[in-house]
N, C-alpha and C positions, 0 to 999 in steps of 0.2 A: 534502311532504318525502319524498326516496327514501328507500331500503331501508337505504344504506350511511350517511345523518344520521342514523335513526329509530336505529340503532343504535349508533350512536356519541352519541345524546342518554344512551340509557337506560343506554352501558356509565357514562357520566362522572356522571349521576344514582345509581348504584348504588355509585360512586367515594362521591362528597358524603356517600353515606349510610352508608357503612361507614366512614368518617374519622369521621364524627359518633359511631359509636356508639363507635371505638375510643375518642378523645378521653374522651369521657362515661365510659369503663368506667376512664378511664386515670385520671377524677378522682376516681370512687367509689372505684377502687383505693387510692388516696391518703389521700382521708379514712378508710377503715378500718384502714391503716397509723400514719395519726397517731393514731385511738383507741386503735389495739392498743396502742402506744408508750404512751399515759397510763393506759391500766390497768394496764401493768406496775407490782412492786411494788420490784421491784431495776434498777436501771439497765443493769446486767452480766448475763452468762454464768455457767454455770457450771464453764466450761472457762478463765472469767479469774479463776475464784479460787485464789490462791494459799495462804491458810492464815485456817482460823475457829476461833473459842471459844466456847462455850456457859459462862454464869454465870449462877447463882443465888439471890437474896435467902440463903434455906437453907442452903445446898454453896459459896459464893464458887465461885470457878471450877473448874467439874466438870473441862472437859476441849477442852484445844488440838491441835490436827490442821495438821499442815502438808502441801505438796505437795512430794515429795525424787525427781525423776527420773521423773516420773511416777504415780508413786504416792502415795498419801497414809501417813503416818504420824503414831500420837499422838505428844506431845512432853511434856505432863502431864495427869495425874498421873502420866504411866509413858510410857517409850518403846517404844513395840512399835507393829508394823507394822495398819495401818486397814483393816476389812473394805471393800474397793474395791468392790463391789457396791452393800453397803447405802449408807455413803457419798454414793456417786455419785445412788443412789435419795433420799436424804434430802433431796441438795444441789438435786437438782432440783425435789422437789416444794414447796423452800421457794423458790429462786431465780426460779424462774418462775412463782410465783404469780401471781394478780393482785388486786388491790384490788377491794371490792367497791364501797366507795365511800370518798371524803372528807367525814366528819363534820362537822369543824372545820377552818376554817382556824387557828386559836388556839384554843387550852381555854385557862378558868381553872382553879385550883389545886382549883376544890369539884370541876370536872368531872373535871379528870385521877384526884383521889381515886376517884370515882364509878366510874370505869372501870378502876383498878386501875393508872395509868397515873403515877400520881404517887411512889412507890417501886415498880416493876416486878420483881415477883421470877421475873421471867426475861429474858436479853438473850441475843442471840447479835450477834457482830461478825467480820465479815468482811475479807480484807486482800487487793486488786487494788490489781497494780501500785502498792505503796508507799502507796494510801489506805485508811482504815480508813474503812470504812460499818458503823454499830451500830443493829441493830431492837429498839427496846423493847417485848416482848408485858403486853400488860395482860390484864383478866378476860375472861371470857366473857359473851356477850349473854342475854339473857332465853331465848332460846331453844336454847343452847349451842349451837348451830352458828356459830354468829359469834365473833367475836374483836377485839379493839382493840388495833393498834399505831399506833406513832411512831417514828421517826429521830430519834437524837442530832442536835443541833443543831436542827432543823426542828421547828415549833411544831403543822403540820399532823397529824391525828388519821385513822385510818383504818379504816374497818370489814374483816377479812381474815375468809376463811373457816376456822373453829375446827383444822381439819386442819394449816393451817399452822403453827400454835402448837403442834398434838402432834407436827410433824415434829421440830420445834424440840426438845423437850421431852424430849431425850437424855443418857444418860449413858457412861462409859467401856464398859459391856459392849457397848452394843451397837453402838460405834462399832469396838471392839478386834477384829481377826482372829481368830477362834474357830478355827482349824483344827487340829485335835490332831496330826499327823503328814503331814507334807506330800508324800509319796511315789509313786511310780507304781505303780498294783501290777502295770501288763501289763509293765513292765520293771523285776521284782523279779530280785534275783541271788539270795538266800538271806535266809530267815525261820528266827529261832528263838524260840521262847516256853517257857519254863519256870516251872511253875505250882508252888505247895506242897504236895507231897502226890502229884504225877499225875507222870506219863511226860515226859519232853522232845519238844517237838514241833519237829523241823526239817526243811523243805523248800526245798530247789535251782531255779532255772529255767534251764535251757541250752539255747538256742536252739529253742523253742518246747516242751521237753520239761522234763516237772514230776517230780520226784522227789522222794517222801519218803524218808529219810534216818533218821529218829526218830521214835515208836517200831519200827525194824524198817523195812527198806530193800522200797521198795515204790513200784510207779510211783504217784503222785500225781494227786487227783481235780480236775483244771483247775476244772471248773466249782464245785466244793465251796469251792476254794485263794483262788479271786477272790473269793467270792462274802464269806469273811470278811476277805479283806485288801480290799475296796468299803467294807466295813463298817467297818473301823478306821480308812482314810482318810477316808469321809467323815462321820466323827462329829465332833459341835463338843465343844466346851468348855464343861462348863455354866455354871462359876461359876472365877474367879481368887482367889485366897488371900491375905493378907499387905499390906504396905505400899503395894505397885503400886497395892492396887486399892481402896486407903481403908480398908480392917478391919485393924486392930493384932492380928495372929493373930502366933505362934509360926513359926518356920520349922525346929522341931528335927524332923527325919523320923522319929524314935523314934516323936515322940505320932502321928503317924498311919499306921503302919507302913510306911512305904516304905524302916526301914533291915534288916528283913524281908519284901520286900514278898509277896503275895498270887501276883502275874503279872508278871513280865518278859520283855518284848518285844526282838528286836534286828532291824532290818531294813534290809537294802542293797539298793538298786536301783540301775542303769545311772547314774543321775545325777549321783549324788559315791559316793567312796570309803568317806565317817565313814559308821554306821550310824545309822538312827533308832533313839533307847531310847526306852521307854513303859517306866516302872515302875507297880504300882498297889500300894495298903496297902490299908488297912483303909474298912470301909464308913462313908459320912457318912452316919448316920442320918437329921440334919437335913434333909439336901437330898435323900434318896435317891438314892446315886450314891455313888464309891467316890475316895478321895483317891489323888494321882497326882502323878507330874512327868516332862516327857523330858528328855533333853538341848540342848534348844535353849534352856531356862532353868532357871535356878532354883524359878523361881516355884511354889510348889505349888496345885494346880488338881483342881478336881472334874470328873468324868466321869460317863455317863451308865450305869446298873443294867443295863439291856439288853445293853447291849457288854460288860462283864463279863461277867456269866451268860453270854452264848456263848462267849467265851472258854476259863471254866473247863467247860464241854459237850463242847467239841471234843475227839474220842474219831476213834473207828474210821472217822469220815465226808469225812476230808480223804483217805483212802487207795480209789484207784479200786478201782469193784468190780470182782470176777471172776466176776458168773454173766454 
C-alpha cells in the first residue's frame, strides 16, 4: 500500500471513528435530556406563568399575584404592585424544581393521611396559557428535608425537597413591594423635612450643585445629602396596617400621630412633577419602628427606628464644611 492509500485508509478510519463517538455522544445526550424532562416537577417556565395563588387549610386564600405588562402584581387580598425580585426568586426555585422521586403511583386514603396529603393545608396553583396546574404540599419526612406533594387530578405521590414547600410557604408581605419612596436621589430637584421641635431642613440640586437653603443658606454637603436621601430610598416597609393586609386596625391618623406627625418629608426629583410625601407619627412600640403613610396610599405602615433616629439627627452635617 503507498503513501497516498495508507492515508486516505487512516483519514476515512479516523472519519468512522469520530461519526461513532458523535452518534454515541448524540444518544447519551438524548437520554440525559429525557431524564432531566422526568425529573422535572412542573411541566412549564417560569416565564409561562401568567398569574398564581397560594391557599391555606388556616388563611383560605392568602394571596393571588397576576402578571399585568410585565410585571407582576397582587390582586388579593390587596392590589398593590409585587416585589419582582423576590417573586421571580420564589417562582423559580418552586417551578424548576425537581422531584426526588415517585413514591406512589396511587396512595390509599390511610397513606394520603400519613403524609399529610389527604387535607393539604397548603396548595399553590398556577395559571399558563388558560390551564390551571394545582401542587398539593403535604408534611414533611422523617428527616425534614424531604416533603410530599401531588397534582390535582393525578393520583401520583411525590417525594420533593422540603425547600420547595418553604418556597411555597408565603404570604402577602413578602410577596408585596416593600419600597417606601421610589425616588432618585442623584436626580433630586428639592428636599424638604420638617421635624417637631427642630429647624426646617431644605435642600436644592441644580445642575450638579447642592445647596442648602434651610436652616441658613449654605452650599450643601453632596456626600452627607445622598448619603441620607440612599437611606430613605432604600428603606423597606416593615409591616402594612389595616384591611389591605388582614389586621382590622383603625385607620384614623389621630391614634397614631400622623395628623401631628413627628417628621415630614416632601421630595421632587427629575422624574415627575408631584412630590414624594413620607409623613411619620408616633413610635410602634410593638414592632419597634414608628407609624407612617405617603402619598402614594392610604394605607398606614410601619418603618424601620434606625431611619427615624437619623432623621431627627440631622443637624449641621448636611452643610459642607469649611475648614
Amino acid at each position: 500500500m503507498n503513501s497516498a492509500r495508507k492515508t486516505l485508509f487512516w483519514l476515512v478510519a479516523l472519519l468512522l471513528v469520530a461519526g461513532g463517538f458523535y452518534f454515541f455522544d448524540q444518544r447519551v445526550a438524548e437520554k440525559e435530556q429525557v431524564l432531566e424532562e422526568s425529573l422535572k416537577l412542573f411541566p412549564f417556565t417560569v416565564e409561562a406563568v401568567d398569574e398564581f395563588s397560594i391557599t391555606s387549610e388556616q388563611d383560605g386564600l392568602r394571596v393571588a399575584v397576576n402578571r399585568r405588562d410585565g410585571q407582576w402584581w397582587l390582586k388579593t387580598p390587596v392590589v398593590a404592585q409585587g416585589d419582582q425580585a423576590r417573586i421571580e426568586s420564589i417562582l423559580s426555585n418552586i417551578v424548576l424544581a425537581r422531584k426526588d422521586r415517585t413514591l406512589f403511583d396511587q396512595a390509599d386514603a390511610a397513606k394520603l393521611q400519613e403524609l399529610g396529603l389527604e387535607n393539604p393545608d397548603l396548595e399553590m396553583s398556577f395559571l399558563v396559557s388558560g390551564e390551571e396546574t394545582r401542587i398539593l404540599f403535604g408534611s414533611a419526612g422523617p428527616t425534614h428535608n424531604v416533603s410530599y406533594a401531588m397534582f390535582s387530578g393525578d393520583p401520583r405521590v411525590y417525594r420533593i425537597h422540603s425547600d420547595v414547600r418553604a418556597e411555597a410557604d408565603k404570604g402577602v408581605y413578602e410577596l408585596r413591594d416593600k419600597s417606601l419612596l421610589a425616588f432618585d436621589p442623584v436626580k433630586l430637584k428639592r428636599f424638604e423635612m420638617d421635624r417637631r421641635g427642630q429647624p426646617r431642613v431644605v435642600v436644592e440640586h441644580d445642575e450638579g450643585r447642592w445647596h442648602l437653603l434651610e436652616p441658613g443658606r449654605a452650599q450643601a454637603s453632596q456626600e452627607n445629602v445622598l448619603e441620607g436621601l440612599f437611606m430613605i430610598k432604600d428603606a423597606e416597609i416593615e409591616h402594612f396596617l389595616g384591611i389591605a393586609s388582614g389586621e382590622q386596625e383603625s385607620f384614623d391618623r389621630k391614634s397614631y400621630g400622623l395628623s401631628s406627625p413627628r417628621v415630614r418629608i416632601s421630595i421632587v426629583d427629575e422624574q415627575r412633577k408631584e412630590p414624594y410625601i413620607l409623613i411619620i407619627g408616633d413610635k410602634d412600640r410593638v414592632r419597634r419602628g414608628y407609624f407612617a403613610v405617603t402619598n402614594s396610599s392610604e394605607e398606614i405602615i410601619v418603618i424601620a427606628e434606625d431611619l427615624v433616629n437619623y432623621l431627627l439627627s440631622v443637624k449641621d452635617n448636611w452643610r459642607e464644611s469649611q475648614a
